[in-house]
Every structure is written in structure tokens, then in C-alpha cells.
GUPAPA-81587 format. One record per residue: residue in one letter; y negated, z negated, x of N, C-alpha, C in turn. Coordinates in steps of 0.1 Angstrom, whole numbers, plus 5000, padded with zeros to 4 digits. Each point is the difference from the previous one (the first is absolute). Layout:
<rs>
AYZXYZXYZX...
</rs>
This chain:
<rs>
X016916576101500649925011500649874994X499549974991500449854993501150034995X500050134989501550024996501050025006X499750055013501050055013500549905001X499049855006500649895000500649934992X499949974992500249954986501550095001X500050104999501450024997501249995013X499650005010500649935012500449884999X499449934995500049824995501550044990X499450024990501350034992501350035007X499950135009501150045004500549905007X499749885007500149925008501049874992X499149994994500649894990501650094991X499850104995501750024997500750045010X499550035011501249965014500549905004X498949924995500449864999501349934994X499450034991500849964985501650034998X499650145010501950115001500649945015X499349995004500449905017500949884995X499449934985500549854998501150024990X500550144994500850054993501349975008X499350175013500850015005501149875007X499249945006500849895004501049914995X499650034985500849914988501250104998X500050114999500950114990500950075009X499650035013500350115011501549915006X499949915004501049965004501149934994X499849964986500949954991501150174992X498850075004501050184991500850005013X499050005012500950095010501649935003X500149835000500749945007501050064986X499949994991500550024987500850154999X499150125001500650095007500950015013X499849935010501349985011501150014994X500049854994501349954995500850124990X498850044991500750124993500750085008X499350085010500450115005501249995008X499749855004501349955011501249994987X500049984989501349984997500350094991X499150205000500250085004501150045009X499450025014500650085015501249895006X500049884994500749965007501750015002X500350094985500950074998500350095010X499050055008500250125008500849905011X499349905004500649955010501649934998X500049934987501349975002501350114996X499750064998501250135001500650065014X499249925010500650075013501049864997X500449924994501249915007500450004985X499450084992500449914983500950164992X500250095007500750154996501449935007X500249945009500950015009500849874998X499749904996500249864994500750044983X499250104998500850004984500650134997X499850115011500650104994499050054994X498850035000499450124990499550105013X500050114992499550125013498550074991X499650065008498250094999500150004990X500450104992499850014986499749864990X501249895002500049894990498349945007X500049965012498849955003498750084997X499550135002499050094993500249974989X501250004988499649964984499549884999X501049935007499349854998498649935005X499650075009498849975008498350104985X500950144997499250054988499349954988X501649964993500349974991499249874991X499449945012498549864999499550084994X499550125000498850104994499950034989X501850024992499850084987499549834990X500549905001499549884993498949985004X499250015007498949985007499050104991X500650104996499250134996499949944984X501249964993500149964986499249894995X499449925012500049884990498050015008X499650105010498849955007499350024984X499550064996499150054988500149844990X501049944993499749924996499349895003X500549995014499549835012498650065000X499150105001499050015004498949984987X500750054988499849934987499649894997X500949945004500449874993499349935014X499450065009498749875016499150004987X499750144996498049994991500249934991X501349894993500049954990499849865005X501449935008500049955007499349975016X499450025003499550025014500750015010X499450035015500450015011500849855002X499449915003500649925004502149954995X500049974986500950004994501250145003X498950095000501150145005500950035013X498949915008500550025019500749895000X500049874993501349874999501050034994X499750074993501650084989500750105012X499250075002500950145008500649945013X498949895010500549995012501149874996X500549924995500649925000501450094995X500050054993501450064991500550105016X498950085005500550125011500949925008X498949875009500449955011501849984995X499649894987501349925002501350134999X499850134992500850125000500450005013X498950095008500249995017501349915006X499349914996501449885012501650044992X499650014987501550044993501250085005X499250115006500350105010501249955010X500049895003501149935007501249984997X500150014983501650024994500450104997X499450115006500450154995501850015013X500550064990501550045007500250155000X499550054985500950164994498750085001X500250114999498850094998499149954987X501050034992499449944985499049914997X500049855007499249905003498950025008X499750115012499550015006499050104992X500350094991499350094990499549884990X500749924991499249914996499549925002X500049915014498749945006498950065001X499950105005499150125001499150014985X500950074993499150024985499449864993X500349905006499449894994498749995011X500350035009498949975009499050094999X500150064997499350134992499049964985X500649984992499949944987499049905002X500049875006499449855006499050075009X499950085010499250055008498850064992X500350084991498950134991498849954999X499250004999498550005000499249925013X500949945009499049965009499150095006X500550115004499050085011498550044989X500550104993498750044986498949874997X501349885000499449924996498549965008X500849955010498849995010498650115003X500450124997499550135003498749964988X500949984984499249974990498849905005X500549865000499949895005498649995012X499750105010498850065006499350074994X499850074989499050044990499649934995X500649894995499149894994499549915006X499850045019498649915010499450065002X500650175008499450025004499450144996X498650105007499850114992500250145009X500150084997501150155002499350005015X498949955005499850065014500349865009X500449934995500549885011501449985001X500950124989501749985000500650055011X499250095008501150065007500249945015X499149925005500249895004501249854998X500050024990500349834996501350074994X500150124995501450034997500949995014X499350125008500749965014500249935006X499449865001500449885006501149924990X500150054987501149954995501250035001X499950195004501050075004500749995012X498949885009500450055018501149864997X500349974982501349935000501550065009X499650084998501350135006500350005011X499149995008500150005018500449875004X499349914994500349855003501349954996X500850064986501149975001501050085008X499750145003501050045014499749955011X499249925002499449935014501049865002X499349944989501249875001501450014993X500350074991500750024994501950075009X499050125006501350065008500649895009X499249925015500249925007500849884987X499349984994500749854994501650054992X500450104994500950054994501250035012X499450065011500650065012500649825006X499149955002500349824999501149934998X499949984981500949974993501350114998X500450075000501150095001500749965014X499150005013500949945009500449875003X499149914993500149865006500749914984X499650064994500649934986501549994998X500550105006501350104996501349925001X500149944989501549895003499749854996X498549955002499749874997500249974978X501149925007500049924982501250074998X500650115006501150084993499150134989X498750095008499250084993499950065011X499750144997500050135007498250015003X499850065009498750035005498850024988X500750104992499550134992499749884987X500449934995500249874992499549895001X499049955013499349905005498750104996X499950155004498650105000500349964984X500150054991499349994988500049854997X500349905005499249844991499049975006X500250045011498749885013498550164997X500550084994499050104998499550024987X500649954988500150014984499549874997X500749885005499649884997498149955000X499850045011498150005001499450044992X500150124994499350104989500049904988X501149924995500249914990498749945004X500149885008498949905005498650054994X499950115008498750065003499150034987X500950094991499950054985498949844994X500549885006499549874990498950015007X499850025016498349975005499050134996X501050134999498750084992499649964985X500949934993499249944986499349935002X499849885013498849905000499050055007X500150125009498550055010499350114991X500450074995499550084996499450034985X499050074995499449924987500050144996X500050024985500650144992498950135002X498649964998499150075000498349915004X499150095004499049905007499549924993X500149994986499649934990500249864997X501750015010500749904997500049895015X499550125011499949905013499449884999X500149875004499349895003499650005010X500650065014499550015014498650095002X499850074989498450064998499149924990X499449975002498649964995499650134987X499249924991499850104985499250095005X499249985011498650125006501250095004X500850035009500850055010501550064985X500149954990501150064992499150094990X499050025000498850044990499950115011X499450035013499850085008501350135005X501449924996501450065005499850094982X500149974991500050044988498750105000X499150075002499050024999500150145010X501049985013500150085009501050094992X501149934991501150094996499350034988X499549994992499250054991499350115003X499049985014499450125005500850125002X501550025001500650125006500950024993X499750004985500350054989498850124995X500550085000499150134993499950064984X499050004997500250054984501150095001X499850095011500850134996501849934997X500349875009501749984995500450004990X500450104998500750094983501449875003X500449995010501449945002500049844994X499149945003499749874996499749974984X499450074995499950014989501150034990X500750125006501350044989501149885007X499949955009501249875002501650095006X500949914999500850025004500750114998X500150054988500650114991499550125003X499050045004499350055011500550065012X499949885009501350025016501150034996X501049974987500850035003500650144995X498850094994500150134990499550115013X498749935010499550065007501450105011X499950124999500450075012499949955019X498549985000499749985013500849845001X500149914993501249915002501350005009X500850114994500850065002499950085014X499050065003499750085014500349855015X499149944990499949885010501349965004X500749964994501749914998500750085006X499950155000500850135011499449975015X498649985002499449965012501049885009X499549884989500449865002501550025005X501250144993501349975002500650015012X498750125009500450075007499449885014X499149954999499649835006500949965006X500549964986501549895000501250025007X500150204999500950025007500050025017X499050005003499149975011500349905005X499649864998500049885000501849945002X500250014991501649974999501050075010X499950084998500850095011500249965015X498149975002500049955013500549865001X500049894990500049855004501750004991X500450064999501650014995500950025012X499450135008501050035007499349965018X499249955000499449955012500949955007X501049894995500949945010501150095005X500250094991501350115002499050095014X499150004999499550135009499849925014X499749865002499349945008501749985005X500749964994501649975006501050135003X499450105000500450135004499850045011X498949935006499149995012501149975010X500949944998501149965011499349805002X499549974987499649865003501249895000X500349935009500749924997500249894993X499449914996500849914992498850004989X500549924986499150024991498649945000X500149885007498349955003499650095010X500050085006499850105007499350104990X500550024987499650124992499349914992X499649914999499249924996498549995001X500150015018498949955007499450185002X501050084998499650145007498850034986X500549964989499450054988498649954997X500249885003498749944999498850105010X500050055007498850105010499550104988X501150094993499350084993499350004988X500549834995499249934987498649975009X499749945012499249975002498750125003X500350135003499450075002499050054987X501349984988499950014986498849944998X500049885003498849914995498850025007X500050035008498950095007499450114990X500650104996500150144994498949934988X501049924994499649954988498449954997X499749885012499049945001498850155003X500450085012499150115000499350084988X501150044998500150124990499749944983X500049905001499649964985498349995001X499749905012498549975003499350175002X500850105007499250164999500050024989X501049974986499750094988498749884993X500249915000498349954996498950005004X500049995014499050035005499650174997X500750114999499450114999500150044988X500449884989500150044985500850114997X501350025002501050124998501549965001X500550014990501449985002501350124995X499550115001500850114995500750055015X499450015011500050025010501149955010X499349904997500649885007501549974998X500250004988501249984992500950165004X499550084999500850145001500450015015X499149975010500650025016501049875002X499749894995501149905006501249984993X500150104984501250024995500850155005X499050085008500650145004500549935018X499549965004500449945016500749904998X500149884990501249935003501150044999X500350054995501750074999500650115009X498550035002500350135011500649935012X499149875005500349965011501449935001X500350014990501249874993501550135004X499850114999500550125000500250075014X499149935005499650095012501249945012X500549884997500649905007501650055004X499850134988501750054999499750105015X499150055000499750155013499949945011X499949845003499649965017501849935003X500950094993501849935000499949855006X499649894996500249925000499649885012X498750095007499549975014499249874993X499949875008499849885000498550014995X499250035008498549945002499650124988X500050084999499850144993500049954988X501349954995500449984986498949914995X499949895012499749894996498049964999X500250155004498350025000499950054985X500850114997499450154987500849834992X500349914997500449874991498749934997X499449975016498549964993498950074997X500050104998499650134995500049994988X501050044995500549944987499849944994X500249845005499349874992498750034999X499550065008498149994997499750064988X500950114997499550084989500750004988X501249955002501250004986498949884992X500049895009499449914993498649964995X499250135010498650014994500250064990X500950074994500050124986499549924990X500849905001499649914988498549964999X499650035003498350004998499850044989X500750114991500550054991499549894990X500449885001499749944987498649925001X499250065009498249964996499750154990X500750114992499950104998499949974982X501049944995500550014987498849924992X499849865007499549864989498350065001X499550145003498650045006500150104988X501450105002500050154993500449934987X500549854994500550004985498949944992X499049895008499049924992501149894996X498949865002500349894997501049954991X499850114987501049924990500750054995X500650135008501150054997500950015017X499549865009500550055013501449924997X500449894994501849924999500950114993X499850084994500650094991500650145014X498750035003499950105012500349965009X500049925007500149935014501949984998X500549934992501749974991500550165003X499350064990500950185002499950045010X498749985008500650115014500749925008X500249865001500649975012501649944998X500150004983501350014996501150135002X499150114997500650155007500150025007X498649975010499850035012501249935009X500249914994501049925012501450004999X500250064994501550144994500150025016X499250095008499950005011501049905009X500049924997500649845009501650054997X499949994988501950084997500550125007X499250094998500550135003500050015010X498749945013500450045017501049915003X500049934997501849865010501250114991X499750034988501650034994500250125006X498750185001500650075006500250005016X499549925004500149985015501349995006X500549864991501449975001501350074997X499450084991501050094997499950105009X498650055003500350145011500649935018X500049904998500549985014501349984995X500949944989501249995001500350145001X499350134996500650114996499850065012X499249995007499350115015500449895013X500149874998500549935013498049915006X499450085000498649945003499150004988X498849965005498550024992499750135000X499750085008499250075001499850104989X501250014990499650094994498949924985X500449885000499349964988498749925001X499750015021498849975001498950124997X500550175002499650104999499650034986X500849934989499750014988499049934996X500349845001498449925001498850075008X500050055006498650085008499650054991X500650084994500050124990499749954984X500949895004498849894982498850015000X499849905015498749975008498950114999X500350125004498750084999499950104985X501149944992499550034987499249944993X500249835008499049894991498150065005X500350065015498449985005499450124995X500750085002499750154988499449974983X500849904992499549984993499249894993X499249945015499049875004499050135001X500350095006498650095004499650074984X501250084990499450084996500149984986X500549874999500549934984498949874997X499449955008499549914997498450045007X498750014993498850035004499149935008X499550035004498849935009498949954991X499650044992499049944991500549894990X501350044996500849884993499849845006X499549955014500649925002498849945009X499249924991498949935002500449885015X499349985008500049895010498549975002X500149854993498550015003499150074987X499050035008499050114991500250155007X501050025010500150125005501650024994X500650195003500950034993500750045015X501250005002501049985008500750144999
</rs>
């Protein structure tokens, strides 16, 4: 009975302790991821006035909107390197200052050309944030408290289609002419410019590892250390051989084919969202602004649910395989109701629930690699993995300039989609993937 209690006490007190984390860490990633994501998608949105202002058609916009990806893919592995040397802190001021001020740059693009190398640099300046961060929660917190805390960092995604579409939909209409600047050209500074700012308050709130917190007390940084210590296992063969390890390993690899098919999941949907929402017969662009923001919001719902079910029931193989096999489907399914209002606009939040739960995906990797070969592994799958981000906008674009609609290259994405959940079920094991003291 004493030890029952006694260990209740305990549990009590590092709920505590992750309560006073949380508070510190959760909202500085997530606002941080917005901004990322928003200066992501927001490309989707200025193409409805910014194809037509300069002359580019589907195709140049799908490369260009891709093409973030292949520099993005080259340079993540070294940036994730060079946090474990340098730390978090220094790494998220470096990447978010260079992206944002990229971002606004966006406003002197004229030729295709420019608009491809804005892109690749934004790409380049961008690479290691997401991993980063991914890394960055291994070293708080331990494999059965991430899939939580990943997803509220993830439900960055919904929140930036939430505020993001309305405010973009916004600025495109109301910007459009002030100063002698086009709509599409006010969206990347008043949206790029913040990210700069912000990059300087993640270097002063946030501290590299718990060792280094001042906002914890020596009892409470001794207790956080002790819990990640605990959920290390003799058996991590991965931890021990280090980096060189993840990146020889096969199942590495399995993972990053998973992760691509995610990506193309994800992307697909928050690329061409404004194109499908303005197909709807919506009228003016804050209109497709405001329409979009519903099925991000639904998203964040999905997200918050479905992350708290895979920790709570300790399993994330599952989880991951249905909401990357249904999002796309439903994403797909939007071609079969020919273009009926409420319909579409339902199988869209549908979608968001699950495209964006997929990514649950990454409570998977920093569990199956071990501690100290997770910057090495965490870099390779989400540097390949996110190949993905190129390939759905570029073939999309291309199959509509070639077929006239989506539908054929949303049929294909489906068809990614249930390759990735097929091989979430039968590539990656159940015993592999410790949560907790139970196996998933």
C-alpha cells in the first residue's frame, strides 16, 4: 500500500513538473510552427491573384510551390547536425530569421526563374526547423508523453489555416494597389516579416535542454533527467552505435517512404485547398479565405483527438495507417459529389481530421531510433520524406494543366496514401516501438 502510494506521489509530482514544461515549450514551438507553416501555404493563397498578375500558369506554380522541397531535402541532415553541436536555441534564430526575411523577398519576384529561386533559398534557410524541433522534444520529454505534446505542436497546422486563410483572403483583397503593390506582394511581407521578429523571442524563452532551464529548480531538472534516463533500455543497440547506425539502418529508410507518403498527404491538401474551395463557385477571394479556415478547424479537432487516443491507448501504428489511408481518400472523394457545396465542404473536413492527424507519424521515429542516433534519423527521414512536398504540388500541377482538373492527381495521391498505411502496418512492427513500459 505504501509503495502504491509512494509511487502515486511520484507520478504526481512529474505531472507536475511536465505541466511547468509544458507551459514553457508548447506555445513558443507551436506559435513558431504557425508562422512556419503559414509561410509554407500561403503561396497557395497568393496564386489565385499572383498566376494572373505575372503570367505564370499550373505547372510554373506547382514547380515553384515544390521546388521549397528539393533544398529543403539537401541541406535538412546537416542543420540537424550542426542543433547537437550548436543547440536548439541558436538553430531556431538562425533558420527563423533568414526564412521569414526570404518569405517577404517573395514580393520582387517578376519571371518564373525568380520565383524558382526564392523558393530554393527558402528551402535551404528553412531545413532543419521541423526535425529540429521533433529532435528538440526528446530531449524533454520521454516516448510516452510525445504523442501528446507532438500533436499540440502539430495542431500548428490547423491554426495556421484558421487564421492564416481569412487573413491572406484579407490582405489579397484589401491590400491590392496600396503603395503602388499588388495584393499577392503585401501577403508575403506582412506574413514573412513576423517570423524574422519571432526567431529572436524563441532564442530568449526557450532553454537548450533541462539542464540548462533556470525556470526549474535543481530538484525538478534532476527529476526531468532521471525520467529520460528511465526510458532508455539496455536493449537500444541504436543509441549506442550512434548516428552511423540510423543512417546504414534499412528500417530508416522504410520510415522516410512512410513519412513521404504523409507529406504527400498533407501538401496536396493545404496546396491546393484554395483552388478547390474557389471551384465551389466562391466568390471573391476573402471569401475563399474564410471558406478554408472551417476545414483547418475541424483539422485541429482530429488532431487534438486522435493524438490524445494514440497515448492514451499506447499505439501509434494504427492510428497513423487509418488517418493516412482516409485522408486522401476523403480529399478524393470530393471529385464524385461534381462539385455540390455542403458535400464537398464536409468530405474537406474530413480530410483535415485525418491528413493532418497522419503526422502522428513523427511520435514513431525518435522511440524506434534511441536517443543518440535520433538527429541523424530524425534529418534522413524527414529530409526524404518531404520529397513528398515537391512531388504532390509539381504532379498535381502538371496533371491539371494536362487533364483540365484535379481529379486525376488527387486519385493518384490516394493511391500514395494507402501505400504509406500499408506499409505503417506491415514494415514497421509492433514490438519495435516502446511507449511507456507497454509496446504499441
Amino acid at each position: 500500500m505504501a509503495i502504491a502510494e509512494s509511487a502515486a506521489e511520484e507520478s504526481a509530482v512529474e505531472s507536475a513538473v511536465y505541466g511547468k514544461i509544458d507551459r514553457r515549450i508548447v506555445p513558443v514551438i507551436m506559435i513558431a510552427y504557425v508562422l512556419a507553416f503559414l509561410d509554407r501555404i500561403n503561396v497557395g493563397y497568393a496564386q489565385l491573384q499572383m498566376k494572373q498578375s505575372l503570367g505564370f500558369s499550373d505547372a510554373v506554380y506547382g514547380l515553384g510551390a515544390g521546388i521549397f522541397f528539393l533544398s529543403y531535402f539537401l541541406c535538412e541532415l546537416p542543420s540537424n547536425l550542426w542543433m547537437q553541436k550548436i543547440g536548439a536555441r541558436l538553430t531556431f534564430l538562425r533558420i527563423m530569421v533568414l526564412w521569414g526575411l526570404t518569405s517577404a523577398a517573395t514580393m520582387f519576384v517578376v519571371e518564373p526563374w525568380q520565383f524558382y529561386g526564392v523558393r530554393l533559398l527558402l528551402g535551404v534557410f528553412e531545413a532543419g526547423f521541423f526535425p529540429g524541433v521533433i529532435l528538440y522534444l526528446t530531449w524533454w520529454y520521454p516516448s510516452h508523453r510525445r504523442g501528446r505534446v507532438t500533436g499540440l505542436f502539430l495542431f500548428g497546422i490547423p491554426i495556421t489555416g484558421m487564421i492564416g486563410g481569412p487573413l491572406s483572403g484579407a490582405i489579397l483583397t484589401h491590400m491590392d494597389g496600396i503603395h503602388g503593390l499588388a495584393g499577392w506582394q503585401w501577403l508575403f511581407v506582412l506574413e514573412g516579416l513576423p517570423t524574422a521578429l519571432f526567431g529572436v523571442l524563441v532564442y530568449v524563452l526557450l532553454a537548450d535542454r533541462p539542464g540548462h532551464a533556470k525556470w526549474l529548480d535543481a530538484g525538478e531538472r534532476q527529476l526531468v533527467q532521471r525520467v529520460l534516463d528511465a526510458d532508455q533500455t539496455p536493449g537500444d543497440s541504436h543509441d549506442r552505435a550512434g548516428a552511423l547506425t540510423a543512417l546504414a539502418d534499412p528500417r530508416t529508410y522504410v520510415m522516410a517512404g512512410i513519412y513521404f507518403c504523409c507529406a504527400c498527404s498533407v501538401y496536396t491538401f493545404t496546396f491546393w485547398l484554395p483552388t478547390l474551395i474557389k471551384g465551389l463557385n466562391v466568390g471573391s477571394l476573402a471569401s475563399v479565405g474564410l471558406w478554408s479556415a472551417l476545414p483547418y478547424a475541424a483539422g485541429g479537432i482530429g488532431i487534438l483527438l486522435i493524438s490524445a487516443s494514440s497515448d492514451r491507448m499506447r499505439e501509434r501504428r494504427w492510428h497513423v495507417a487509418l488517418t493516412l489511408l482516409l485522408g486522401t481518400s476523403c480529399l478524393y472523394a470530393t471529385t464524385l459529389v461534381a462539385g455540390a457545396f455542403w458535400p464537398t465542404i464536409l468530405l474537406l473536413c474530413l480530410s483535415a481530421v485525418f491528413s493532418f492527424s497522419s503526422v502522428l507519424f513523427w511520435t514513431i521515429p525518435p522511440t524506434y531510433l534511441g536517443r543518440e542516433s535520433a538527429a541523424a534519423g530524425i534529418a534522413v527521414i524527414s529530409s526524404i520524406g518531404i520529397l513528398g512536398g515537391f512531388v504532390s504540388p509539381s504532379l498535381m500541377g502538371w496533371m491539371k494543366g494536362v487533364t483540365g482538373s484535379l481529379d486525376a492527381g488527387l486519385l493518384l495521391m490516394a493511391g500514395i496514401a494507402a501505400l504509406g498505411a500499408l506499409a505503417t502496418l506491415l514494415l514497421v512492427p509492433a514490438t519495435a516501438l516502446r511507449v511507456g513500459r507497454t509496446t504499441s
